[in-house]
VOKOLTOR-840500 format. One record per residue: residue number from 1; residue in one letter; chain; x, y, z of N, C-alpha, C in turn. Coordinates in steps of 0.001 Angstrom, whole numbers, plus 524288, in hexadecimal, padded with zeros to 5 digits. Layout:
<rs>
[r NUM "A" "A" [X Y Z] [X Y Z] [X Y Z]]
...
</rs>
This chain:
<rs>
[r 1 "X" "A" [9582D D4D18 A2321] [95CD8 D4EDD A20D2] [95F4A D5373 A23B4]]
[r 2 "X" "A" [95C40 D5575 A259A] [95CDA D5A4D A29A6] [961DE D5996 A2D32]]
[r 3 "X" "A" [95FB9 D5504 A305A] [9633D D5229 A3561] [96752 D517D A3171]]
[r 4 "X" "A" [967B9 D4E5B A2E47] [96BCA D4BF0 A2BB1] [970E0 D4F1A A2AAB]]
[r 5 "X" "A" [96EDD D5411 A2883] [9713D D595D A269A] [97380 D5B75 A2BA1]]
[r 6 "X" "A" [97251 D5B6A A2FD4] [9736B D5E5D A34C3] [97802 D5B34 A36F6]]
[r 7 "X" "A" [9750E D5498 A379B] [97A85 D51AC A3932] [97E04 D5265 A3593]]
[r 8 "X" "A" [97EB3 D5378 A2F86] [98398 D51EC A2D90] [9877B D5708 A2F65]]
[r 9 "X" "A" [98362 D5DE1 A2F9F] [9870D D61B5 A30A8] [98965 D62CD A35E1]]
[r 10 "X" "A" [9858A D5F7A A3907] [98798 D5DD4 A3E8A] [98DE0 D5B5C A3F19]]
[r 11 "X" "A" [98D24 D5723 A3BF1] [990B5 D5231 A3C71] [996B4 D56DD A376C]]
[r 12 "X" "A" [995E3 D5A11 A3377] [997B2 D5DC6 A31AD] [999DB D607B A34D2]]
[r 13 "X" "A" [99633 D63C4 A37D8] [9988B D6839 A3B53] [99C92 D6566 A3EF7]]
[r 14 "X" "A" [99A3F D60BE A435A] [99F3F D5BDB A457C] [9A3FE D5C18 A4254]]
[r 15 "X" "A" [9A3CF D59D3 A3CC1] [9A94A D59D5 A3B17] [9AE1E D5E0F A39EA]]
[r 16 "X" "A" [9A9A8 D625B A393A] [9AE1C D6588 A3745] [9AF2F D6803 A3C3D]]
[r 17 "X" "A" [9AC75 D6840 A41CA] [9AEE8 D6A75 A470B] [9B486 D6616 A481C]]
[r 18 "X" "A" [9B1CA D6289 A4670] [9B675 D5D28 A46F0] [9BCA4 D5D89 A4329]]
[r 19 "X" "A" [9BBD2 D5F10 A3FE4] [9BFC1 D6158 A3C50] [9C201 D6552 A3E2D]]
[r 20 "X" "A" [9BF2D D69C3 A3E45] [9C284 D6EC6 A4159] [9C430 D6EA6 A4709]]
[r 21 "X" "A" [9C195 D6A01 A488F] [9C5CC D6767 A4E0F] [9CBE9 D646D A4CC6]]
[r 22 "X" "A" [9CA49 D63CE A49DA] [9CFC2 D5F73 A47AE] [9D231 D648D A4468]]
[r 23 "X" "A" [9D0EE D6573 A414F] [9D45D D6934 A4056] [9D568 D6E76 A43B6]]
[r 24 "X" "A" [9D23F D6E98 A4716] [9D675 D737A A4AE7] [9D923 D7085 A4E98]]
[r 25 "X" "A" [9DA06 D6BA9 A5084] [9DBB2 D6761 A5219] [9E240 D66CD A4F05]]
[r 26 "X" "A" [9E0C0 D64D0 A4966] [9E5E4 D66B5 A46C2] [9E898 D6918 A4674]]
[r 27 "X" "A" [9E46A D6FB2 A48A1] [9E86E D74C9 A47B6] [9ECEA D7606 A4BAA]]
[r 28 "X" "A" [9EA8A D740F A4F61] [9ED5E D737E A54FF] [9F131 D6F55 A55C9]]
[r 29 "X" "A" [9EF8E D6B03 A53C8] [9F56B D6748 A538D] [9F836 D6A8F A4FD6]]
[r 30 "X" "A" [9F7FC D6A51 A4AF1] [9FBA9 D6DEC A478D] [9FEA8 D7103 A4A23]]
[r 31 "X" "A" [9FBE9 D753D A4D2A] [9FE8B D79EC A50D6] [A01AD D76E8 A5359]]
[r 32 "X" "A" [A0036 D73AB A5708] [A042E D70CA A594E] [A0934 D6CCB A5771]]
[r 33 "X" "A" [A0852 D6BEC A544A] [A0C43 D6A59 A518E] [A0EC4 D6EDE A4E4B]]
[r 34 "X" "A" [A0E57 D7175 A4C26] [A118D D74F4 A49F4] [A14D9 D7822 A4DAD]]
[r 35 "X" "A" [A1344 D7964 A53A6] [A14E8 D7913 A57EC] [A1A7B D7657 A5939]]
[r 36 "X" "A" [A18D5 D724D A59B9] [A1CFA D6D03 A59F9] [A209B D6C90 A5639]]
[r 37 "X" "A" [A1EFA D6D60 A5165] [A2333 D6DBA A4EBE] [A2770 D7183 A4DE9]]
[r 38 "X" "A" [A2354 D7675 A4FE9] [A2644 D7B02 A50E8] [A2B98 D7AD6 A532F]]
[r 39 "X" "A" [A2985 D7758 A58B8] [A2B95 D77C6 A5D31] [A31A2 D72EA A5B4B]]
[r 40 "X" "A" [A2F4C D6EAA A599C] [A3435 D6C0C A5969] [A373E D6C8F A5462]]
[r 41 "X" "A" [A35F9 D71A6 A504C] [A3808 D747C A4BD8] [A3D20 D777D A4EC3]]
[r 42 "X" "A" [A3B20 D7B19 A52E2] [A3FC0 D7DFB A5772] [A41E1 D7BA5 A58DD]]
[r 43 "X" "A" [A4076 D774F A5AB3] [A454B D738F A5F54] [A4885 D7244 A5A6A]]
[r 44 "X" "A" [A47DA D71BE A5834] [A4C14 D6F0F A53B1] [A4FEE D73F5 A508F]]
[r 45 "X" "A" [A4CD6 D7682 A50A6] [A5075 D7C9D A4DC9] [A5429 D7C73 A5353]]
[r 46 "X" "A" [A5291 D7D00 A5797] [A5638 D7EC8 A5BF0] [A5966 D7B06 A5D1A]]
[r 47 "X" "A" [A5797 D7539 A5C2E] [A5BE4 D71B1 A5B31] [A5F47 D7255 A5870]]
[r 48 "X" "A" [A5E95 D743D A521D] [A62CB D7221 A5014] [A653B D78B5 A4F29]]
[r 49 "X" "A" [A63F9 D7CA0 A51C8] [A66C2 D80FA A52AD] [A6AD0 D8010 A573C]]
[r 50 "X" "A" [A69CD D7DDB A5B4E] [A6D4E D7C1D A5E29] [A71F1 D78A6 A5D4F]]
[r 51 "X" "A" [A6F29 D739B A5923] [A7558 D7120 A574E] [A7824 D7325 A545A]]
[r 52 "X" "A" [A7610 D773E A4F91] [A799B D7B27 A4E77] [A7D01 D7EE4 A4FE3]]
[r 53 "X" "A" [A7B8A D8070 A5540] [A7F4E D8354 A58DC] [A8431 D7E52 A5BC4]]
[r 54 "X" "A" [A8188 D7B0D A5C52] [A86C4 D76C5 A5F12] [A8BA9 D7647 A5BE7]]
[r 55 "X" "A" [A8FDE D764B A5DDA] [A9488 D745D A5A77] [A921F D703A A58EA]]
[r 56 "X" "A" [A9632 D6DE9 A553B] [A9606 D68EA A51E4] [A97B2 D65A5 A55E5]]
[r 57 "X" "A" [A97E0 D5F33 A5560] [A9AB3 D5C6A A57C8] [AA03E D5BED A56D1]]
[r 58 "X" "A" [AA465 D5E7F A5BD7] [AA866 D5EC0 A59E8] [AAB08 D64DD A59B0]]
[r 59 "X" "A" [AA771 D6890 A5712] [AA836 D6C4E A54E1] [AAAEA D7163 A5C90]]
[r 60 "X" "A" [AA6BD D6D83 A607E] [AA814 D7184 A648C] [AAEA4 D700C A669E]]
[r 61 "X" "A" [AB0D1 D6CB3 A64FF] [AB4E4 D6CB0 A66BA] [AB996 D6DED A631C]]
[r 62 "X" "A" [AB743 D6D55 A5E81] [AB999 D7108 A5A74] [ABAC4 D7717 A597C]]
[r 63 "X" "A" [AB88C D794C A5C88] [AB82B D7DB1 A5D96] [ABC40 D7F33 A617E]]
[r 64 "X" "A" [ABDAA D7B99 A6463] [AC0EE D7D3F A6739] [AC7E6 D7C10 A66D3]]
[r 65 "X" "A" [AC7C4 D7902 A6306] [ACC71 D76FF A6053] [AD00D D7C97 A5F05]]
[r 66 "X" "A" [AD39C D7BAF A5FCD] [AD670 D803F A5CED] [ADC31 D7D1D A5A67]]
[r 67 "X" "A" [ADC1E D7F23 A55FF] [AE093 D7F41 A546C] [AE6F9 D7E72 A5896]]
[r 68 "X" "A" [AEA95 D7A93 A5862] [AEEAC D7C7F A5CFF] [AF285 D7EB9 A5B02]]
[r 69 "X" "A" [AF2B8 D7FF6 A54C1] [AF725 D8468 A523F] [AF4F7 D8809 A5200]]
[r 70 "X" "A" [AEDC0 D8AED A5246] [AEE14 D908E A4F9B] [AEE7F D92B1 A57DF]]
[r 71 "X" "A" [AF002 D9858 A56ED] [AEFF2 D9A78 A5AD8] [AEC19 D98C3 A5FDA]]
[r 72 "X" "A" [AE88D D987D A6029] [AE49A D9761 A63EE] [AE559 D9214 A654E]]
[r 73 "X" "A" [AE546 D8D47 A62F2] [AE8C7 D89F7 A63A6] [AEE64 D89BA A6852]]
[r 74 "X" "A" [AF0F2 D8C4D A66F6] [AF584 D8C5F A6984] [AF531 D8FFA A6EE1]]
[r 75 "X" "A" [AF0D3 D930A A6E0C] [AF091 D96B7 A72AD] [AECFE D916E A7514]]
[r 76 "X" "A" [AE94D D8FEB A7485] [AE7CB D8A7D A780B] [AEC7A D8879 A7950]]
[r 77 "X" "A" [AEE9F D86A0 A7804] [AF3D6 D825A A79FE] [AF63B D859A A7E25]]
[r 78 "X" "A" [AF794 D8A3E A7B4C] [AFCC5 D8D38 A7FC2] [AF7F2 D8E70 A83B9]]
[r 79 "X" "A" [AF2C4 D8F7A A8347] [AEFEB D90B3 A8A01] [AEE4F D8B9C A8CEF]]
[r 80 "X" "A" [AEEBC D859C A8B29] [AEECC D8258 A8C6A] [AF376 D8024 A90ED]]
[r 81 "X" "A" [AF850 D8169 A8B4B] [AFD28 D81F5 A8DB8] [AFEF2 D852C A917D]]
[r 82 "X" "A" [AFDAF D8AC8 A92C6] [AFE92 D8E70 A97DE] [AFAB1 D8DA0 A9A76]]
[r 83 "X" "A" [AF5B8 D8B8E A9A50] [AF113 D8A01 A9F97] [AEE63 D8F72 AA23A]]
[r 84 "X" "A" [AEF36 D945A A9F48] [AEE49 D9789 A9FB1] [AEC76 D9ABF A9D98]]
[r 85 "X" "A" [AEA46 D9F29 A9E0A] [AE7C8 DA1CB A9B7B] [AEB99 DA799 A9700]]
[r 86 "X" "A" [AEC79 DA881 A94FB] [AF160 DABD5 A92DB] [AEED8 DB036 A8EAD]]
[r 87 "X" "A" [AF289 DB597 A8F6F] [AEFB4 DB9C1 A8BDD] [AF1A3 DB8BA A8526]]
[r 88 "X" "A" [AEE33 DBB6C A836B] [AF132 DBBCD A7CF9] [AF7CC DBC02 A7CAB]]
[r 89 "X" "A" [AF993 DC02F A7E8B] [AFD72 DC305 A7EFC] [B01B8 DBDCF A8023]]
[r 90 "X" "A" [AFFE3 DB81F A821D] [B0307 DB4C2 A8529] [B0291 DB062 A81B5]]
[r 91 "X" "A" [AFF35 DB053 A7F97] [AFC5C DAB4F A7C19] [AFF2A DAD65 A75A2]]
[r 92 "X" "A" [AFEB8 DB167 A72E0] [B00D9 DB241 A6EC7] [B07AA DB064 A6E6C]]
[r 93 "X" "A" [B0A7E DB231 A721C] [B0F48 DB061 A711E] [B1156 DAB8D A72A7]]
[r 94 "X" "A" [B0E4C DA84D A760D] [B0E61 DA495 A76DC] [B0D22 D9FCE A728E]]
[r 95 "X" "A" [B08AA DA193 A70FF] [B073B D9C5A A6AB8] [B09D5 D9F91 A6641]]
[r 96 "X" "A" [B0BD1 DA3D9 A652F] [B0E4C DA5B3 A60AE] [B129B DA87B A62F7]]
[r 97 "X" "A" [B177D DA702 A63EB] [B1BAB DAB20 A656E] [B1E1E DAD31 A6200]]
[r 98 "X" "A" [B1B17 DAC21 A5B2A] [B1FB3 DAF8C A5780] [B1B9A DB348 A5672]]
[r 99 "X" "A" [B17B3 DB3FC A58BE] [B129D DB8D0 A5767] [B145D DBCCE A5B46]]
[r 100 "X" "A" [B1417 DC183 A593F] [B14D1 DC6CB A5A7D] [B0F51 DC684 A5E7F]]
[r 101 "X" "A" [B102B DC852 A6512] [B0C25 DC7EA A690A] [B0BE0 DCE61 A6803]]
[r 102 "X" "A" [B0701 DCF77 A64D4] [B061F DD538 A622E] [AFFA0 DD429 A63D0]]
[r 103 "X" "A" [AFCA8 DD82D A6443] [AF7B9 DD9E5 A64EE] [AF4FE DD6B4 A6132]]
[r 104 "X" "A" [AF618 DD766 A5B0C] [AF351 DD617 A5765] [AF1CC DCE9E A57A9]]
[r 105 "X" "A" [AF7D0 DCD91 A5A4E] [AF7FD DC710 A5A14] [AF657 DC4BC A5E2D]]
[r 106 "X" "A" [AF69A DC835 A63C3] [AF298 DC5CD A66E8] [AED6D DC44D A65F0]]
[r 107 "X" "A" [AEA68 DC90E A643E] [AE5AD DCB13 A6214] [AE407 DC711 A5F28]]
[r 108 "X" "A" [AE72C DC4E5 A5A90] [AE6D4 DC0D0 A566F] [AE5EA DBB15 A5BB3]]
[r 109 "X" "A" [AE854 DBB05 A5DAD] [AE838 DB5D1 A6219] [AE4CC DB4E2 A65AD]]
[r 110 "X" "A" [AE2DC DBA29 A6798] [ADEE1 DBC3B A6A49] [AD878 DBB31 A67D0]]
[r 111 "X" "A" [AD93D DBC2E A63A5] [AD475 DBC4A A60A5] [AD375 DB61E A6053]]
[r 112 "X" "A" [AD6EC DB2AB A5DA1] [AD414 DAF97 A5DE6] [AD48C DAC15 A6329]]
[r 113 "X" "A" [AD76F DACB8 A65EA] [AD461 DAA3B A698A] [ACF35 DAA52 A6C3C]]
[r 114 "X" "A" [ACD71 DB173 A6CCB] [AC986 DB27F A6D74] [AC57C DAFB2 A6976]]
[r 115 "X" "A" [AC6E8 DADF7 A65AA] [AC344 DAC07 A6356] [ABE97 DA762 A63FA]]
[r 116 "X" "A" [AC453 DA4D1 A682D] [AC3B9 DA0D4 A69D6] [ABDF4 DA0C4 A6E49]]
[r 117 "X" "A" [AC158 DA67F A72FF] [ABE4A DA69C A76FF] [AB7B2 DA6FA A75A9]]
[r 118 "X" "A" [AB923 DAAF5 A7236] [AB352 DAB97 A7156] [AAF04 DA7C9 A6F32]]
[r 119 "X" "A" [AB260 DA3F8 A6CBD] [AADE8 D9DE7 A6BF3] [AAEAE D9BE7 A711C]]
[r 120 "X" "A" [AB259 D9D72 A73E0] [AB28F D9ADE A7A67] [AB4AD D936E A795A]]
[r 121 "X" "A" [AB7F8 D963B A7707] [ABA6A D8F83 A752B] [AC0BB D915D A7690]]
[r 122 "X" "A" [AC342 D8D46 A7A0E] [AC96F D8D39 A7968] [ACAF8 D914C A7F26]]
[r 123 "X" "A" [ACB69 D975E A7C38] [ACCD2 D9A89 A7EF0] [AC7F6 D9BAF A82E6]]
[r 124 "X" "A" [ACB89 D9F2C A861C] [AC688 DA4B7 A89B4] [ACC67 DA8F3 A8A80]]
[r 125 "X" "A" [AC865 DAD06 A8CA5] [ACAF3 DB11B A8C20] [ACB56 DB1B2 A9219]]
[r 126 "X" "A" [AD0D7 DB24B A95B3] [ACFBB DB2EF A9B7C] [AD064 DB84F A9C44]]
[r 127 "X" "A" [AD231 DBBD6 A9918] [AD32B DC108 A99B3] [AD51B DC2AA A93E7]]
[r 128 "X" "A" [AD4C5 DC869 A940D] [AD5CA DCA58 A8EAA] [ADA92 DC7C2 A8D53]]
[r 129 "X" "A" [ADA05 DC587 A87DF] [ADDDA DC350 A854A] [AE08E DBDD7 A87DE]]
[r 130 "X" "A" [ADDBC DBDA8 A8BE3] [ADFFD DB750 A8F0C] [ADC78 DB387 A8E1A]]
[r 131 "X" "A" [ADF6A DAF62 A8C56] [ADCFD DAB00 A88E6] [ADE84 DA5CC A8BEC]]
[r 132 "X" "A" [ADA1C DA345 A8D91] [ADA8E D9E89 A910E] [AD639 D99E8 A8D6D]]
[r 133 "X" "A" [AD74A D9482 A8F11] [AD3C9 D8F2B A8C0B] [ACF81 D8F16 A9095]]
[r 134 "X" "A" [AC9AE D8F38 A8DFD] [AC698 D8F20 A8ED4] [AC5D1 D8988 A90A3]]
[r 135 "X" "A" [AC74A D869E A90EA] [AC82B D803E A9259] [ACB5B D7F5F A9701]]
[r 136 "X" "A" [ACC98 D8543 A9928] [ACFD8 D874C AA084] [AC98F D8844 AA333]]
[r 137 "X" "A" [AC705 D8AC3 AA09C] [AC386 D8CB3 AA3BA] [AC3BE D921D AA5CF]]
[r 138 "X" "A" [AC4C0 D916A AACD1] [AC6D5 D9618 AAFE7] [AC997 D9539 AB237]]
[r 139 "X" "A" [ACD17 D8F07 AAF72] [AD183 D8EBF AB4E7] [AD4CE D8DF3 AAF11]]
[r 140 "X" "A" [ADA21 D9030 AADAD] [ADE19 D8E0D AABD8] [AE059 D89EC AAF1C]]
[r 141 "X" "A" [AE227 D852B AAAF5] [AE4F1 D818F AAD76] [AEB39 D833D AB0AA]]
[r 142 "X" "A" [AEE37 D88DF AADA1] [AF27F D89A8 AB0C9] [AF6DF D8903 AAD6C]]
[r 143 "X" "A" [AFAAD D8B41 AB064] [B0034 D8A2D AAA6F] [B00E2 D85CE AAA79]]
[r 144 "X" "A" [B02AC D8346 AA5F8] [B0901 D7E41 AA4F3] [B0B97 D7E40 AA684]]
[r 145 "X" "A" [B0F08 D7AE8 AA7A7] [B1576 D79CA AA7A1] [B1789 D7DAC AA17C]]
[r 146 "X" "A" [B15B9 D7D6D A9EBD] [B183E D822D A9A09] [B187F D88E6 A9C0F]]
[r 147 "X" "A" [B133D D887C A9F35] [B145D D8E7D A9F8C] [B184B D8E9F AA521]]
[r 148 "X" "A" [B189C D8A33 AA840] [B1B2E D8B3C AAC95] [B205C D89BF AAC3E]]
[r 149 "X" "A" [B2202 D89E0 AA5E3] [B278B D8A25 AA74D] [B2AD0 D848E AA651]]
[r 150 "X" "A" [B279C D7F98 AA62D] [B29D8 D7A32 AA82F] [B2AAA D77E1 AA20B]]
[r 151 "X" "A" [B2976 D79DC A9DDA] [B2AFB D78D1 A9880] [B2D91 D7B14 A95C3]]
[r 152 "X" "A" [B321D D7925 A9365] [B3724 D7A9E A942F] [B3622 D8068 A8D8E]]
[r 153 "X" "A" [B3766 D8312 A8CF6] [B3A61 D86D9 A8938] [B3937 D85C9 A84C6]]
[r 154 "X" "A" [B3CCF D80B2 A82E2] [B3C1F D7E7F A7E18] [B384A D7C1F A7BBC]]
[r 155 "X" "A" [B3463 D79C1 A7E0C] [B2F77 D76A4 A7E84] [B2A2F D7A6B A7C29]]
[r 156 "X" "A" [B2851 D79C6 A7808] [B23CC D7C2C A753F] [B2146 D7AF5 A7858]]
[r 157 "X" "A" [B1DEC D7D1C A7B5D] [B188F D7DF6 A7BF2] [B1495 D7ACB A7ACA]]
[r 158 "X" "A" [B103B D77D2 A7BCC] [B0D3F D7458 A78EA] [B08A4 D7855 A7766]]
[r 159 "X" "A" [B08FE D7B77 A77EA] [B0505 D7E42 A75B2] [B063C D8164 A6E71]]
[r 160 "X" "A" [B0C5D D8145 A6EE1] [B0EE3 D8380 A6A3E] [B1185 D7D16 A672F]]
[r 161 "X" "A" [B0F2C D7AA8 A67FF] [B1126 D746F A64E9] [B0D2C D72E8 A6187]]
</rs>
């Protein structure tokens, strides 16, 4: 009974080294997987932090739409229409000639266009208060036949239509 008793704590002591193999075996896949999940928990936060920063579909060219009756609007047209780059001082009486060309109303015209620049949509700024289409680049395309004279007096403007 002796032997008997020895093999069973033998064949005992075997199992439970065998157990705490498998289970520190477990502990380590676990680690590793909690790892992994870690890891593809981040990729996915940083995914979908990124499509939250993207415009919408649509939305980036919406952004650049402007109105062609409110002021900024019409100052696009008339810098389209002169091919050039032009100061406040030239652009205010030009899209509004019944507005008083006063400090306060440049300023008002000024501002928001700057508004513009600074999302870097539409306008840029080529010098203080000179406002050129960011869609020239660094080359203006150059005057019209309107600014050079070849459209007659009576004839609105297509930028004021």
């Amino acid at each position: 009974m002796n032997n008997t008793k020895r093999k069973l704590t033998d064949k005992l002591s075997k199992k439970e080294r065998e157990l705490q193999e498998v289970e520190s075996n477990f502990e380590i896949l676990k680690q590793n997987h909690a790892l992994d999940i870690a890891a593809r928990q981040a990729e996915i936060k940083t995914l979908s932090d990124i499509i939250k920063i993207l415009p919408s579909d649509g939305e980036e060219e919406e952004c650049r739409t402007i109105r062609p009756s409110s002021k900024a609007g019409m100052t696009q047209a008339l810098l389209k229409d002169r091919g050039e780059p032009m100061h406040i001082k030239e652009i205010l009486p030009a899209i509004d000639p019944g507005k008083e060309n006063n400090t306060q109303n440049r300023a008002s015209l000024a501002g928001t266009l700057r508004s513009y620049v600074s999302k870097h949509e539409v306008f840029k700024l080529t010098a203080p208060n000179t406002f050129a289409l960011i869609e020239w680049g660094d080359n203006p395309p150059g005057k019209t036949s309107f600014n050079e004279g070849e459209q007659g007096k009576d004839e609105t403007p297509n930028w004021l239509s």
